[in-house]
C-alpha positions in Angstrom: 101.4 68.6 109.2 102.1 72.4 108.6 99.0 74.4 109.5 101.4 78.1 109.3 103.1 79.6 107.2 105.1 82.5 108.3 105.9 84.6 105.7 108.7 87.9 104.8 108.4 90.3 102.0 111.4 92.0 101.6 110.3 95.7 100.2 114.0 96.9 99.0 115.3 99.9 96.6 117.3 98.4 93.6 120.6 99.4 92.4 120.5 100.0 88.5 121.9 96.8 86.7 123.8 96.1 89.1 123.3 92.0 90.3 126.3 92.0 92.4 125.2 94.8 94.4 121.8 93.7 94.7 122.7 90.3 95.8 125.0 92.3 98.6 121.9 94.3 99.6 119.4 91.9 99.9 122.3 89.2 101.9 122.2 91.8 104.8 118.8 92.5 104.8 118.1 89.0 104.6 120.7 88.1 107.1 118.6 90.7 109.7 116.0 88.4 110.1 115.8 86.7 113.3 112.5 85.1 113.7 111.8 81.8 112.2 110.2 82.5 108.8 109.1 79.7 105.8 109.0 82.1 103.2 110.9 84.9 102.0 110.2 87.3 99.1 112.0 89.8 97.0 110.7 91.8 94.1 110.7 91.5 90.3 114.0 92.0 88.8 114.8 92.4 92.2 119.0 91.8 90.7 119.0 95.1 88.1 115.8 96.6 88.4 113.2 97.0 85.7 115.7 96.8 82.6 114.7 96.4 78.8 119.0 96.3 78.1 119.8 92.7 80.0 122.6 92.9 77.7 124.2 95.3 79.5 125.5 92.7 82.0 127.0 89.2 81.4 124.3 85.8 80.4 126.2 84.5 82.8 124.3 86.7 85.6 120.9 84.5 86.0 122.8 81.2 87.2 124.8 83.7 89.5 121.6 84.4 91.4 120.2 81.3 91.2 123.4 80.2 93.2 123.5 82.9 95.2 119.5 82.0 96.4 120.0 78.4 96.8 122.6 79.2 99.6 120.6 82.0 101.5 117.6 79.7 101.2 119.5 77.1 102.9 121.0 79.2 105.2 117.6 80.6 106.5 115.7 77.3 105.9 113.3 78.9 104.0 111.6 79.5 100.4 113.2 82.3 98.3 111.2 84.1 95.7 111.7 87.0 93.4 112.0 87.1 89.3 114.9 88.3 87.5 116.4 88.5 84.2 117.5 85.1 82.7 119.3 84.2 79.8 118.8 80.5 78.3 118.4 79.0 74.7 119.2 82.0 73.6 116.5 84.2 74.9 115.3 86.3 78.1 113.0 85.7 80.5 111.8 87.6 83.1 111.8 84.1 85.4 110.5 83.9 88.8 112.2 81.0 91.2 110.7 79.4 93.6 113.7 77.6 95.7 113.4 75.6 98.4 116.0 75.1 101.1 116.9 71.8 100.0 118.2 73.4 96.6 116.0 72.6 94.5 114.0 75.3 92.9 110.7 75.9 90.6 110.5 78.6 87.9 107.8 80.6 86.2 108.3 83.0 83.5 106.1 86.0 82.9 102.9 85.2 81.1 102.1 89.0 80.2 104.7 91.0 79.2 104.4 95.2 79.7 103.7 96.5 76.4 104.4 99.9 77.5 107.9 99.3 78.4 108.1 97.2 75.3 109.0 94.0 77.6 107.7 91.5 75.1 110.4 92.7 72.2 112.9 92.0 75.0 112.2 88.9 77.4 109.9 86.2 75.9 106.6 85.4 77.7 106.1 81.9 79.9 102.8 80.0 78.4 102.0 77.8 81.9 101.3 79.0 85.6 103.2 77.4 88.5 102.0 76.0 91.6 104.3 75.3 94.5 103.2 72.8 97.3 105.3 74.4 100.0 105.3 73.1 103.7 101.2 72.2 103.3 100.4 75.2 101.3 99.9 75.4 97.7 101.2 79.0 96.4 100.9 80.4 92.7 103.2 83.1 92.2 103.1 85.5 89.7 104.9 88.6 88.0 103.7 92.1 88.3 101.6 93.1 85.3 99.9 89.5 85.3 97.8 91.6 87.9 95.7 93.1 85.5 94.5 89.7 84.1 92.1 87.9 86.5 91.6 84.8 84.0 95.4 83.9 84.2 95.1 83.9 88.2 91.6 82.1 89.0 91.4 79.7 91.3 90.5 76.2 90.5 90.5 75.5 94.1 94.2 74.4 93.2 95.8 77.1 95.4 95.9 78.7 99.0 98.2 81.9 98.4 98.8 83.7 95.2 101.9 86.0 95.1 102.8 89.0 92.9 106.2 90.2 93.0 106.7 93.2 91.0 107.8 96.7 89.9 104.9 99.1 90.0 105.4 102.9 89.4 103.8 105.3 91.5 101.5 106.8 89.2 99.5 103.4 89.0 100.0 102.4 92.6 95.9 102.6 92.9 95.6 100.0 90.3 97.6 97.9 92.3 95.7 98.1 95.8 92.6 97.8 94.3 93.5 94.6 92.1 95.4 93.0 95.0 92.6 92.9 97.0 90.2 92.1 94.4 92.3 88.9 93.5 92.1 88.1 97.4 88.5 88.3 97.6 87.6 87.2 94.4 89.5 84.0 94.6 89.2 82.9 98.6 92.8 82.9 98.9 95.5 84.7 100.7 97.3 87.5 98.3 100.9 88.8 98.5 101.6 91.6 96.6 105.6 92.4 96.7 106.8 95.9 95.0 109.9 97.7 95.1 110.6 101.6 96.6 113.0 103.8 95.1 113.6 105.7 92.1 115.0 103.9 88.9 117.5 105.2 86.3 114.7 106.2 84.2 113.2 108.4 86.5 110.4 106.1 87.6 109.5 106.2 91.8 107.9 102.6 93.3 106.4 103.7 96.1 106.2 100.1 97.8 102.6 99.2 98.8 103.8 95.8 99.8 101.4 94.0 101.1 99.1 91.0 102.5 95.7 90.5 102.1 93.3 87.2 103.5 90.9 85.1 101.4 87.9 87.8 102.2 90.6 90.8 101.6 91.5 92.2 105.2 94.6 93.8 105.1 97.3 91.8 107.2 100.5 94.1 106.3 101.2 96.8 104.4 104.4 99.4 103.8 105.0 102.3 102.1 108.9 102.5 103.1 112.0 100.3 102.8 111.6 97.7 105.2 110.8 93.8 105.2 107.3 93.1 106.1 106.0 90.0 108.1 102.5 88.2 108.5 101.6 84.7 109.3 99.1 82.6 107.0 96.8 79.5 108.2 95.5 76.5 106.5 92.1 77.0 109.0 91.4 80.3 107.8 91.2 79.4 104.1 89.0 76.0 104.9 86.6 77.5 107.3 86.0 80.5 104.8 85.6 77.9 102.1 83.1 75.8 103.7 80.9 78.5 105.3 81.0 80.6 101.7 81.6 78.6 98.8 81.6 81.0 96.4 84.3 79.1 94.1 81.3 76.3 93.8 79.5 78.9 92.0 81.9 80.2 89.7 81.6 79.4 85.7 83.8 76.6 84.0 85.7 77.2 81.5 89.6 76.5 80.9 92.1 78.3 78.9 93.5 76.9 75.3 
């Protein structure tokens, strides 16, 4: 049984709306890796950057990608994350996939929407969180501003790694360490935090921050540049910090309606 998993985060600038592009950038940097990985992870909207105007490029867009990760995931026998914009039943999502290299894939759409960017009048909000049992490891991945709400990513004891993917400005980047880390520690699990660099159309700079915490919230990897990131995780550090602290026994009960 799996006891590793060896993870990539994949801390790429974004071309403007542009999915074809995208898809060519992150085939090549995804092609670079050489080592054996299990996971591989791209940013949010990681196909047209942060957009609030999906209609700007064909519905048709979403199953493009989906495609398009089915094949590199099977290619590099690995998981392939990241969220972008999707078009079904005639609304948006900003949907994370989850696929596997078999093809088949898991989705979770964006429980909090950015009200600041007015992302909610745009891309309609998921109501239920995912968790992916992945080569022995049980992952819960997230989107971005779901950060900022610790009730949406507590841990049961239902998960070993929860993931962010995400576009997160520059002037809130200490937001983002802090809460990363806080989500690690708070919740005994290993935390992935997966942001973008560059500078948007609208002005707006990602400085990266990219990184990976452990269940106690030591620092494993971190970037500040365009480059793809690697860590291993193990099942033994999460059950031997379990057993010696259980802090998750002590937690309150309660369970969201």
């Amino acid at each position: 049984m799996n006891q590793e998993l060896q993870i990539a985060l994949i801390q790429g600038s974004l071309v403007w709306e542009n999915p074809k592009q995208n898809r060519i950038n992150f085939s090549k940097k995804i092609d670079a890796i050489k080592s054996k990985v299990d996971v591989i992870v791209l940013p949010e909207m990681f196909t047209t950057g942060f957009t609030m105007t999906p209609n700007h490029f064909d519905v048709e867009e979403g199953l493009l990608t989906l495609q398009w990760m089915q094949e590199k995931a099977k290619e590099k026998n690995a998981a392939l994350i990241g969220s972008i914009p999707f078009y079904e039943n005639e609304n948006y999502t900003n949907r994370l996939f989850f696929v596997t290299p078999d093809g088949g894939y898991h989705y979770y759409d964006k429980r909090h929407t950015f009200t600041l960017a007015g992302e909610g009048d745009v891309y309609k909000a998921g109501t239920e969180r995912l968790i992916v049992t992945y080569r022995n490891f049980n992952i819960c991945p997230l989107v971005c501003y779901d950060l900022r709400f610790p009730v949406w990513a507590r841990n049961n004891v239902d998960y070993d790694v929860l993931l962010y993917v995400a576009n997160w400005p520059k002037p809130r980047i200490t937001a983002w360490d802090t809460l990363l880390k806080a989500r690690a520690i708070e919740n005994m699990a290993y935390t992935i935090g997966v942001n973008r660099v560059g500078t948007d159309e609208l002005g707006h700079e990602y400085p990266g921050h990219s990184v990976v915490f452990d269940g106690l919230g030591t620092q494993l990897a971190f970037s500040n540049r365009e480059e793809t990131l690697y860590a291993v995780l193990t099942k033994s550090h999460i059950s031997s910090i379990r057993k010696k602290l259980k802090f998750l026994d002590d937690s309150d009960a309660f369970s969201l309606l």
